[in-house]
C-alpha positions as CSV (number, residue, x, y, z in Angstrom):
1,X,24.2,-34.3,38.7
2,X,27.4,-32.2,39.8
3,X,28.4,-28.8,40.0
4,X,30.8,-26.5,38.0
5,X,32.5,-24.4,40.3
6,X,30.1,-21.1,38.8
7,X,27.1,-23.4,40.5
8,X,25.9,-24.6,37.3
9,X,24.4,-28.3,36.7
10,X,26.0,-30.5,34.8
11,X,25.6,-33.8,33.4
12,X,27.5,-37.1,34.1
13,X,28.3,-38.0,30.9
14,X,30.5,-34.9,30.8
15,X,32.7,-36.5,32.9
16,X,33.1,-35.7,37.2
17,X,35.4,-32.4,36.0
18,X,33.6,-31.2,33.1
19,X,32.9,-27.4,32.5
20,X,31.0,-25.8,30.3
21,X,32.1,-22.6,29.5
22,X,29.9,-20.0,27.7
23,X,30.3,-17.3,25.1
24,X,30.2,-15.6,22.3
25,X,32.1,-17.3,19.4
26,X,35.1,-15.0,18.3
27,X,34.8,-16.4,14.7
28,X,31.7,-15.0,14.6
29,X,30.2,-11.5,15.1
30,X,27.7,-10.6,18.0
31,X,25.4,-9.7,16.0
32,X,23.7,-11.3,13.0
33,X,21.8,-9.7,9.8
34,X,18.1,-11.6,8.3
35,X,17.4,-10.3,5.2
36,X,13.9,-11.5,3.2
37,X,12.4,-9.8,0.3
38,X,9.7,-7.1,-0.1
39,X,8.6,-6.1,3.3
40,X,8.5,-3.0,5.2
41,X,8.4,-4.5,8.7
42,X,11.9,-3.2,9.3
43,X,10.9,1.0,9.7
44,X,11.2,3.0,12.6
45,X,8.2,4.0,14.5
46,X,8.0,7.2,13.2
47,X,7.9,6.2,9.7
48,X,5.4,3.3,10.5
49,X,3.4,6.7,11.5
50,X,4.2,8.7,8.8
51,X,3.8,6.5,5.4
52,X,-0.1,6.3,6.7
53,X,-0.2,9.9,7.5
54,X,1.2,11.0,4.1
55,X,-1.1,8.7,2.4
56,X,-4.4,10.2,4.1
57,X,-2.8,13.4,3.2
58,X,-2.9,12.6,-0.7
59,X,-5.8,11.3,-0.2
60,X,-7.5,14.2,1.2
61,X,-6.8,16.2,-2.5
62,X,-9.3,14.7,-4.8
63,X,-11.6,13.8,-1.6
64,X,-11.9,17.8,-1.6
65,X,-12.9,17.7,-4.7
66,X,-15.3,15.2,-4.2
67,X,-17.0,16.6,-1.3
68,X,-17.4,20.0,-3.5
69,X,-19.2,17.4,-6.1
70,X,-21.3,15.4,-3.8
71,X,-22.6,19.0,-2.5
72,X,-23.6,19.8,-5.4
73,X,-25.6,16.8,-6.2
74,X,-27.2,16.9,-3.1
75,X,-28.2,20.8,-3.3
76,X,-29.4,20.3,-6.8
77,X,-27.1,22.7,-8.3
78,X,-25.7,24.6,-10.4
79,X,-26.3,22.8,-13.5
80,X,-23.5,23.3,-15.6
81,X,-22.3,21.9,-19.3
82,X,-18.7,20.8,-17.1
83,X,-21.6,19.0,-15.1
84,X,-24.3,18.3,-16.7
85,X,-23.5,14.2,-16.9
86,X,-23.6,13.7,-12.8
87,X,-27.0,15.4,-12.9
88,X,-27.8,12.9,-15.4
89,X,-26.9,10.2,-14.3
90,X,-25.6,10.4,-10.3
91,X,-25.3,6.9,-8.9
92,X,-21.4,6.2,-10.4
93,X,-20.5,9.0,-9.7
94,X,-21.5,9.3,-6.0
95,X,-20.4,5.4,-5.6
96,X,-17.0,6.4,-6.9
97,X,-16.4,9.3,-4.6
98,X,-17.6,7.3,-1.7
99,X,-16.1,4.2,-2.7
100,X,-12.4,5.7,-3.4
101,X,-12.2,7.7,0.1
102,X,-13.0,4.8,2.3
103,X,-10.6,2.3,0.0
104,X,-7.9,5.5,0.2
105,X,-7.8,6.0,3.8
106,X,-9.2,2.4,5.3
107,X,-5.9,1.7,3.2
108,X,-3.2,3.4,4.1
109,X,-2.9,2.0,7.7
110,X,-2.0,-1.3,5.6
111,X,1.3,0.3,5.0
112,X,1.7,0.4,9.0
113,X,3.0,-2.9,10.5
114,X,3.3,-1.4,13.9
115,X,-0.4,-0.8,13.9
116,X,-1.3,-4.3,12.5
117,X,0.9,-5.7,14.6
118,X,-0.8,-4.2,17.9
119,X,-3.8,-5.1,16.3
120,X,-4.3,-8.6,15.0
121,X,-7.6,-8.8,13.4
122,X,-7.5,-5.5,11.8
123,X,-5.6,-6.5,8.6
124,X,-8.5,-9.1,8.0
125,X,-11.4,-7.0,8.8
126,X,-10.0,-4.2,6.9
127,X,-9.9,-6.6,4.1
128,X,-13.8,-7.2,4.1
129,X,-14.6,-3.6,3.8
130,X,-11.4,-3.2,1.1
131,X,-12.1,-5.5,-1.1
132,X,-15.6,-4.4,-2.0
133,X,-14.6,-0.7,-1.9
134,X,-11.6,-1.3,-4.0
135,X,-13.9,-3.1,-6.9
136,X,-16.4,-0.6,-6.8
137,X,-14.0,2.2,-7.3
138,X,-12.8,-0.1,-10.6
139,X,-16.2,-1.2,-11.9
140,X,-18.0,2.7,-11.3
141,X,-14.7,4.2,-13.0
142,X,-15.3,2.1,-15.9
143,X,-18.5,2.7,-15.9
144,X,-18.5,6.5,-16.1
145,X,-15.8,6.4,-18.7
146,X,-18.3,4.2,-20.9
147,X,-21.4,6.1,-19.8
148,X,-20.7,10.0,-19.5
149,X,-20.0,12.7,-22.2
150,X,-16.8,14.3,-20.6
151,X,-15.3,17.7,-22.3
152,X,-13.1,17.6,-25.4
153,X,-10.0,18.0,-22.9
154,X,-10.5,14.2,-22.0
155,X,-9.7,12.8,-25.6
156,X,-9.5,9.3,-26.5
157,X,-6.0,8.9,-24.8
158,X,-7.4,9.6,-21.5
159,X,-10.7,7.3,-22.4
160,X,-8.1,4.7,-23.0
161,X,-6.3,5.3,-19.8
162,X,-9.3,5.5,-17.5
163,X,-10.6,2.0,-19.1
164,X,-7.2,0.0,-18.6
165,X,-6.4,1.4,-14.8
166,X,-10.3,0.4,-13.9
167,X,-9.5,-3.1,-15.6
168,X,-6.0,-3.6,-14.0
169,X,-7.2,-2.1,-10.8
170,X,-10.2,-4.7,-10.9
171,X,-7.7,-7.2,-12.2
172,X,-5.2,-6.9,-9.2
173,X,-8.1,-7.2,-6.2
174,X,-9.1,-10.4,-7.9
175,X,-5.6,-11.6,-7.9
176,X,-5.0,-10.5,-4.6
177,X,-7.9,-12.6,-3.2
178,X,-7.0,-15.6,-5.2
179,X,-3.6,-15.5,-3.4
180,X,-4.8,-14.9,-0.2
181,X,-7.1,-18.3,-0.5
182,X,-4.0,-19.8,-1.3
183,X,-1.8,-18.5,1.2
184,X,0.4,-16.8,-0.5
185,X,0.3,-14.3,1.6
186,X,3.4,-12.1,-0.3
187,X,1.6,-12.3,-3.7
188,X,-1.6,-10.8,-2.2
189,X,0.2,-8.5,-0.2
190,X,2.0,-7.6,-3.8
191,X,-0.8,-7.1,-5.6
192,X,-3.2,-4.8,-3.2
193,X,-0.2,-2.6,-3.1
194,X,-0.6,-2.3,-7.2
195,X,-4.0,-2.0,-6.2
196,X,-4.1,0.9,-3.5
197,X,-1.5,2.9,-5.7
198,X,-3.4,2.8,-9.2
199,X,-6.6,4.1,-6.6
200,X,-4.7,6.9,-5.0
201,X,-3.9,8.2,-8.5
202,X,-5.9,11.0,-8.4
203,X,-3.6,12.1,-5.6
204,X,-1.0,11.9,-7.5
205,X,-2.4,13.9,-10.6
206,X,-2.8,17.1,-8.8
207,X,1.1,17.7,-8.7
208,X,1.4,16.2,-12.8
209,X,-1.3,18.4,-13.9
210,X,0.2,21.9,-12.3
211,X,3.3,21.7,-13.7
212,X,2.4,20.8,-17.4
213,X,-0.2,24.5,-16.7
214,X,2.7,26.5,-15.0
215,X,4.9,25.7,-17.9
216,X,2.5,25.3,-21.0
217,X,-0.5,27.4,-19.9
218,X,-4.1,25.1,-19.4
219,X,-4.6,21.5,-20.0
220,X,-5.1,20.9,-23.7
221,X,-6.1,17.0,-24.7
222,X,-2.4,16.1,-24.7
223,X,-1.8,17.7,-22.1
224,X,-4.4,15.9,-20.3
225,X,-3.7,12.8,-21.3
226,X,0.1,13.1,-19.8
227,X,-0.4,14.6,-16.8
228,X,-3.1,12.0,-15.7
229,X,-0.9,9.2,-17.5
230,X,2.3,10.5,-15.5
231,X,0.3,10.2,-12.2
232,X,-0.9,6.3,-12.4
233,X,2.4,5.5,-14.1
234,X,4.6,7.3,-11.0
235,X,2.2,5.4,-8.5
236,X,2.7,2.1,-10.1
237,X,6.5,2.8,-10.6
238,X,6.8,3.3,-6.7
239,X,4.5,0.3,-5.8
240,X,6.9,-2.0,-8.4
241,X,10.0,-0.5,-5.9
242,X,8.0,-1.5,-2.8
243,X,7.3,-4.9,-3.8
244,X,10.5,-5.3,-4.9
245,X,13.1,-3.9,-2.6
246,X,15.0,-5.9,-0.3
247,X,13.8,-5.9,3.3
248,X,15.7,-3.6,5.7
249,X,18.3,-5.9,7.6
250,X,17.2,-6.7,10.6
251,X,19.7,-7.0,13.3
252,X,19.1,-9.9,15.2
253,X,21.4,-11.1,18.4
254,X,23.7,-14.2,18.0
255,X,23.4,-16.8,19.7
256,X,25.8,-17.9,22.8
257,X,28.0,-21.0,21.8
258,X,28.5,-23.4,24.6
259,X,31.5,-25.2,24.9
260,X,32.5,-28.1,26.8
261,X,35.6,-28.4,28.4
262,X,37.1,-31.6,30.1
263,X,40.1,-31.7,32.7
């Protein structure tokens, strides 16, 4: 082996004068763009900090609500004619309001790749306690919609609603593990976000349902039916765009070219 005159090793075969010369190639530019499909792996850290936050935050509207209901059930009281059906028959309900805030907030640090990231296992163990959450929050939803007398206010359109997001929600979990077993990984990830938003819709629903009763006074069945309606179908819109957006370009730096140059 030789030297260059920069001190550098250098094969024979070069030749007893070869140099190689390094840098950047001025054809190309320093630095290089990947671009893939449907991923959020590309936000800053604050937003990787944020998108969980927010989603807790949502979360913590109906689990309000909840807590008010599972206090009741457990104080015995007041019976109402708005309530009446939990006393009757408490187990869906109570697995429901369980079931949805542990599958609401276990779920949003999925949406945070930084955290996964730093912490290998957690997607997968997550996943255990997800999946079974996630189904029971479909089966007991369907059940209740079957089971309960609710008021006039929840007609048939919003018996029809609550059966098809409990069947698609279902639906999409199955789907999701089916892909996972096969390794396609971006289908399951696709389908436990269609999942996790149809769940957080009664997150959503707070901000439909005020603005129908600031403008047209309360909730009549119509009503009812729209603004719950209008809070699945925004979730489901904005899990479609997440799925399907292009991933963030990446910038990624080129590579030195090496050149060999004989004299």
């Amino acid at each position: 082996m030789d030297r260059n005159p920069t001190g550098r090793r250098i094969g024979r075969k070069y030749g007893p004068c070869a140099v190689i010369k390094t840098g950047a190639n001025p054809a190309r530019k320093p630095m290089i763009r990947a671009a893939g499909a449907g991923s959020m792996d590309g936000m800053t850290p604050r937003t990787s900090r944020l998108i969980p936050a927010g989603l807790i935050a949502l979360t913590l509207i109906p689990a309000a609500g909840g807590a008010v209901r599972l206090g009741s059930l457990a104080s015995g009281g007041p019976v109402t004619p708005g309530n009446e059906r939990f006393f009757a028959m408490p187990v869906p309900v109570v697995l429901h309001i369980v079931a949805a805030l542990i599958y609401c907030v276990l779920g949003a640090f999925q949406f945070a790749p930084r955290f996964r990231r730093r912490r290998p296992r957690w997607h997968r163990t997550a996943g255990w306690v997800l999946v079974p959450a996630g189904l029971t929050v479909a089966l007991t939803g369907v059940w209740m919609t079957l089971a309960y007398e609710f008021p006039a206010v929840d007609g048939t359109a919003v018996k029809i609603e609550r059966l098809i997001v409990g069947g698609v929600l279902a639906a999409a979990i199955v789907l999701a593990i089916r892909a996972v077993r096969r390794r396609d990984f971006a289908g399951h990830r696709a389908w436990m976000i269609r999942a996790y938003a149809l769940a957080q819709g009664a997150g959503t629903q707070a901000f439909t349902q005020v603005p129908w009763m600031l403008l047209a006074g309360e909730l009549d069945a119509t009503g009812r039916a729209v603004a719950l309606g209008g809070g699945w179908l925004i979730n489901a819109l904005i899990a479609e765009w997440i799925i399907r957006r292009k991933k963030r370009p990446a910038r990624v730096p080129a590579r030195p070219r090496y050149e060999v140059a004989t004299s």
